[in-house]
C-alpha positions as CSV (number, residue, x, y, z in Angstrom):
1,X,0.0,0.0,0.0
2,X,2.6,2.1,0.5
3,X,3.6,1.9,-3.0
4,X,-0.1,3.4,-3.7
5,X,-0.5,6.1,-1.0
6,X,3.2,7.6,-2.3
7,X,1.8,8.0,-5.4
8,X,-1.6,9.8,-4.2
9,X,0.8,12.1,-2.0
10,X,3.3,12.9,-5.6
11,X,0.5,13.4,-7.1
12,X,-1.1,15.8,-5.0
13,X,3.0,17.6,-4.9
14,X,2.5,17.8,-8.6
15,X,-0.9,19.1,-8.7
16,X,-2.2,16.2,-10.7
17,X,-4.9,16.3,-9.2
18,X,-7.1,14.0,-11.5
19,X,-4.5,11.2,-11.3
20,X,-4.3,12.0,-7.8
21,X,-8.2,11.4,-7.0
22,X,-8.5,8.8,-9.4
23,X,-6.0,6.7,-7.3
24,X,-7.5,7.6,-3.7
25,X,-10.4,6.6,-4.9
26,X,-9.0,2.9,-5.4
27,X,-7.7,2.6,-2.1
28,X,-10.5,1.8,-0.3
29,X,-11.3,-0.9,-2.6
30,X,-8.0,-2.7,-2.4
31,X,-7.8,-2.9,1.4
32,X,-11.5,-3.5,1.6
33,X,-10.6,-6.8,-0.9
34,X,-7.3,-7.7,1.1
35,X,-9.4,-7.5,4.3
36,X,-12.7,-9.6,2.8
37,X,-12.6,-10.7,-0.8
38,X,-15.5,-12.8,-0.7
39,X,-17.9,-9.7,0.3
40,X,-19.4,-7.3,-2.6
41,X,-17.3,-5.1,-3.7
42,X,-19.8,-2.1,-2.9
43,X,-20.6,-3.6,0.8
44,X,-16.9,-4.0,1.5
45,X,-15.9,-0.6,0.1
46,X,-18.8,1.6,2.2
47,X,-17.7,-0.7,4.9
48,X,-14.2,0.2,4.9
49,X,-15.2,3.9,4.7
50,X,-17.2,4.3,6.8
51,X,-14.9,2.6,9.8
52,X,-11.9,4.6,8.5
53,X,-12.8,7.7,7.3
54,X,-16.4,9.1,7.4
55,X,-15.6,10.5,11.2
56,X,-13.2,12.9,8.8
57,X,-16.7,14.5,7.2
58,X,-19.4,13.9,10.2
59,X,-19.8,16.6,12.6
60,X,-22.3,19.7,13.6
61,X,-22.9,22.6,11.4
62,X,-22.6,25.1,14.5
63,X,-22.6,24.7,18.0
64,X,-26.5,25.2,18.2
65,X,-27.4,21.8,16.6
66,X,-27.8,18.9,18.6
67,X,-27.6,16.2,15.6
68,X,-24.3,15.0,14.0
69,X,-24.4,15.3,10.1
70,X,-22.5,12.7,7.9
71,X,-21.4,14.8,5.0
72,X,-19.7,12.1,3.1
73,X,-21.0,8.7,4.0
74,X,-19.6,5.4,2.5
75,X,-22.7,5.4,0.3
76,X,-21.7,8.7,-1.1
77,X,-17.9,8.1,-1.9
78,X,-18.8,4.7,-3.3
79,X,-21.0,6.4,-5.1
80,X,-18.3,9.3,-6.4
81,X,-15.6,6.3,-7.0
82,X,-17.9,4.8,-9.9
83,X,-19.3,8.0,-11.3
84,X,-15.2,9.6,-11.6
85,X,-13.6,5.6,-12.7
86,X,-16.3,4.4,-15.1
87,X,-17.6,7.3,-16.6
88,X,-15.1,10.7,-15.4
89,X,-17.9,12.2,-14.1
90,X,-18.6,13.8,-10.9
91,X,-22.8,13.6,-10.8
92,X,-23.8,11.0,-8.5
93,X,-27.5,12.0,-8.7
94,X,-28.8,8.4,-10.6
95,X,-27.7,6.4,-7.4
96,X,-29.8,4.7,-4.9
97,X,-29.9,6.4,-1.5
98,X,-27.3,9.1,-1.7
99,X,-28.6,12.9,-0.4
100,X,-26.0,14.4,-2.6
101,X,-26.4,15.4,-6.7
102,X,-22.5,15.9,-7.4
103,X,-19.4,16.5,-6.0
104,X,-17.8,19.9,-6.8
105,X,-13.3,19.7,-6.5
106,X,-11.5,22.6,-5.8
107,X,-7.6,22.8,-6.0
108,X,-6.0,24.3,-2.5
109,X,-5.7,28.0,-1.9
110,X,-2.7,29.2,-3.8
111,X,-2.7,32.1,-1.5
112,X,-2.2,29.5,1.5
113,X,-5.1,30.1,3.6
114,X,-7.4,27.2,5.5
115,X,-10.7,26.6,4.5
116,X,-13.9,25.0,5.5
117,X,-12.7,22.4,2.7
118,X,-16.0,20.3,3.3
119,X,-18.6,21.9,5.1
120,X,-19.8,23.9,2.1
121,X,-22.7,22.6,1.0
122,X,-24.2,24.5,-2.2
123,X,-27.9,24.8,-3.7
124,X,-28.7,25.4,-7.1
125,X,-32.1,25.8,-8.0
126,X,-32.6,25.8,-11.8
127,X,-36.2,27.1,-13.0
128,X,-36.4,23.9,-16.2
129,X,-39.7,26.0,-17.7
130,X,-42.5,24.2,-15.4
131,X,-40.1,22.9,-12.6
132,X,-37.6,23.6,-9.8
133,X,-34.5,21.2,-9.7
134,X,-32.8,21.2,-6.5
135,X,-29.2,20.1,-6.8
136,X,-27.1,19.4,-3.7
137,X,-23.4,19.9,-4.5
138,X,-21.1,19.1,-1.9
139,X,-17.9,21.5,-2.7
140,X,-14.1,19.7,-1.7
141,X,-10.4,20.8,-1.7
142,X,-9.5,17.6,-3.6
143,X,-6.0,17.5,-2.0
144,X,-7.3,17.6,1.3
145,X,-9.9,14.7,0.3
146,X,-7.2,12.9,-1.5
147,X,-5.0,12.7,1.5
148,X,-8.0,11.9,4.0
149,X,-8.2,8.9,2.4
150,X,-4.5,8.1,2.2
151,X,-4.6,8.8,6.5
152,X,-8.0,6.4,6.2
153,X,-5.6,4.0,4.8
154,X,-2.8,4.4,7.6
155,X,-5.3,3.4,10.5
156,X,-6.3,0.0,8.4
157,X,-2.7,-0.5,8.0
158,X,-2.2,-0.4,12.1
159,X,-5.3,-2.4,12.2
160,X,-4.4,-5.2,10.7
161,X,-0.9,-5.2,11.3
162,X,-0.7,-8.3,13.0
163,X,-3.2,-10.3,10.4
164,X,-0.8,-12.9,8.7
165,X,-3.2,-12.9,5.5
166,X,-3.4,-9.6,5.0
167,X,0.6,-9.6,4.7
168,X,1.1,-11.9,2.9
169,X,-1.7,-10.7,0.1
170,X,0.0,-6.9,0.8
171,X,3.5,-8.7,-0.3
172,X,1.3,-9.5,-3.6
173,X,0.1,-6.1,-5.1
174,X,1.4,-4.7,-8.4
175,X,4.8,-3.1,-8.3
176,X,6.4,-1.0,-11.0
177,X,10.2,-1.8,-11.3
178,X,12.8,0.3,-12.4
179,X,14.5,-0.2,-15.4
């Protein structure tokens, strides 16, 4: 894995930032498969997700409300991973169960400065002649979502650090030689 994280974080230090996605976006699937291969891969990748990263995007809106809000839920990034690997898209509005219409990346600040780089959530309303669509666009600094994952993927690796068959099957992932 490490092989795979380094290449997320050069990719991030290049501003490739579509490479960069594209391969966090794999990660859970590969550790969710070295964990369980016999489950599905959707199951297994919300599953690993949500145990390793969602905490990352839950929280409160302001002090004032009582009621923790997922903003990225396993279901969601699942939902992104297909939309961005099969098809390069970022509209995740044709899948089952999600609250969210599309994903919106943003590069980092060149100026430096922190952000709320997931809390934004945006509303469009666009007047289609007879009817209102609402579209809920969740807006993300896609290095800081990039390397989320990559730190979801540290605390599986000290999870399972002591599993034999997890190794052994890490030992067995494609490597790129130099020539």
């Amino acid at each position: 894995m490490k092989q795979l994280k380094e290449a997320v974080r050069q990719a991030i230090a290049q501003g490739n930032w579509y490479a960069a996605l594209a391969t966090a976006l794999t990660l859970p699937d590969i550790c969710g498969w070295l964990e369980d291969p016999g489950m599905r891969v959707g199951d297994r990748y919300k599953l690993w997700y949500d145990t390793y990263i969602k905490e990352e995007y839950s929280g409160k809106y302001n002090d004032s409300d009582k009621a923790e809000v997922i903003f990225i839920s396993g279901e969601d990034c699942y939902a992104l991973r297909c939309a961005y690997l099969h098809s390069g898209q970022d509209d995740i509005s044709k899948s089952d169960a999600v609250p969210l219409d599309k994903f919106q990346f943003i590069t980092p600040s060149k100026l430096g400065e922190s952000s709320e780089y997931y809390a934004v959530k945006t509303t469009d309303f666009v007047d289609d002649g007879n009817k209102i669509k609402i579209s809920r666009k969740l807006q993300l600094e896609v290095d800081k979502f990039c390397e989320d994952i990559c730190r979801g993927v540290d605390k599986w690796e000290a999870s399972v650090a002591t599993r034999k068959d997890i190794q052994d099957k890490l030992g067995q992932l494609l490597t790129i030689v130099e020539s």
